[in-house]
C-alpha positions as CSV (number, residue, x, y, z in Angstrom):
1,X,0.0,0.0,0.0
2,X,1.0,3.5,-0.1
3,X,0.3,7.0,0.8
4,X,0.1,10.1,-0.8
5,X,2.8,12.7,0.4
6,X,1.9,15.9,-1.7
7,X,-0.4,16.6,-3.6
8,X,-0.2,20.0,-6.2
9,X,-2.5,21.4,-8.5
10,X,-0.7,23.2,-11.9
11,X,-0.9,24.4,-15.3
12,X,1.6,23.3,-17.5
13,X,3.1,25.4,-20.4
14,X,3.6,23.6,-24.1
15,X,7.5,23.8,-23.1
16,X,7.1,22.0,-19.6
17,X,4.3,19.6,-21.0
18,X,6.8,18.2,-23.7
19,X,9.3,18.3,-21.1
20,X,7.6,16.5,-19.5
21,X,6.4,13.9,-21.5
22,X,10.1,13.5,-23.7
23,X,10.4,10.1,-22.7
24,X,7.5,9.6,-25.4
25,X,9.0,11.9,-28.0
26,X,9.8,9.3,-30.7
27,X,7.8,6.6,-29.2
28,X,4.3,7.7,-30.1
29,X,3.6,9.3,-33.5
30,X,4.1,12.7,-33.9
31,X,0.4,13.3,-34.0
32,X,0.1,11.4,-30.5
33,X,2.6,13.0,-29.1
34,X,1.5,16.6,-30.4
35,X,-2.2,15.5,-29.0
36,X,-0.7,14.2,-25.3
37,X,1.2,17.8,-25.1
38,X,-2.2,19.9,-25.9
39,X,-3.7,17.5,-23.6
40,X,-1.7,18.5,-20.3
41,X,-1.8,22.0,-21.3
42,X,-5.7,22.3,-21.8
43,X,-6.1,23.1,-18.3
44,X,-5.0,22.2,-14.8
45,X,-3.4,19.2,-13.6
46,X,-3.5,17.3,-10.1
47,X,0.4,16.5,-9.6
48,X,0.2,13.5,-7.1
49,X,3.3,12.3,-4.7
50,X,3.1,8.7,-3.7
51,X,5.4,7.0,-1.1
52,X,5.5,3.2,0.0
53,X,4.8,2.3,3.2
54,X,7.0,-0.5,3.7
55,X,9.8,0.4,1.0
56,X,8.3,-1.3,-1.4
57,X,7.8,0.0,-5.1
58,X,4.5,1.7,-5.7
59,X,4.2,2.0,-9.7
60,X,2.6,-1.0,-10.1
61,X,0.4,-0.6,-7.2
62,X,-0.3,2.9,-8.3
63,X,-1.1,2.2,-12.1
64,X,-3.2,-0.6,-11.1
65,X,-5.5,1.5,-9.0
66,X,-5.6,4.6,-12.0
67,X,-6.6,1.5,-14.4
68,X,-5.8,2.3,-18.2
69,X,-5.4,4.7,-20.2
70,X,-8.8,3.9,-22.0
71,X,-12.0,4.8,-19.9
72,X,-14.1,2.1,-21.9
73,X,-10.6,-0.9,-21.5
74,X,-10.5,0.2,-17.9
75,X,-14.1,-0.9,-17.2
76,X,-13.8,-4.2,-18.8
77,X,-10.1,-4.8,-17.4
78,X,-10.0,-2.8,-14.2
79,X,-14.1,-2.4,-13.0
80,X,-12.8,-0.9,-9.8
81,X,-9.7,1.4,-11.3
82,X,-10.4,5.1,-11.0
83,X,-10.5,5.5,-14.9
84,X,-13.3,2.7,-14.7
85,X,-15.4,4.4,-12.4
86,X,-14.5,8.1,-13.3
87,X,-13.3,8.1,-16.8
């Protein structure tokens, strides 16, 4: 399990959304890529710290409670992700 540590809400700029995102530059078409920056600029994001309580890792903990990236996969997948119930 883990709890969260810091939480921040922000709006990203273009430069500090593809920043942000570089380790996708190259990986996901250009269009994708061009989409996911407009995407975290559109408006504000929740940053969210997460820390282990026991040492452990917490990504897959973490990703498995967010669900996919798909709303409509989550659901099937992941019923009781966040994505699944929230979109």
């Amino acid at each position: 399990s883990f709890d969260v540590t810091a939480l921040r809400q922000l709006t990203l700029s273009k430069p500090e959304a593809t920043e942000f995102l570089e380790v996708y530059k190259g990986v996901l078409p250009l269009g994708e890529f061009n989409a996911a920056v407009d995407e975290f600029t559109s408006g504000p994001c929740i940053a969210v710290e997460v820390a282990s309580r026991d040492g452990s890792s917490v990504l897959e903990p973490f990703r498995d409670l967010c669900g996919p990236p798909d709303p409509e996969l989550a659901r099937v997948l992941r019923p009781k992700s966040l994505r699944a119930q929230f979109g």
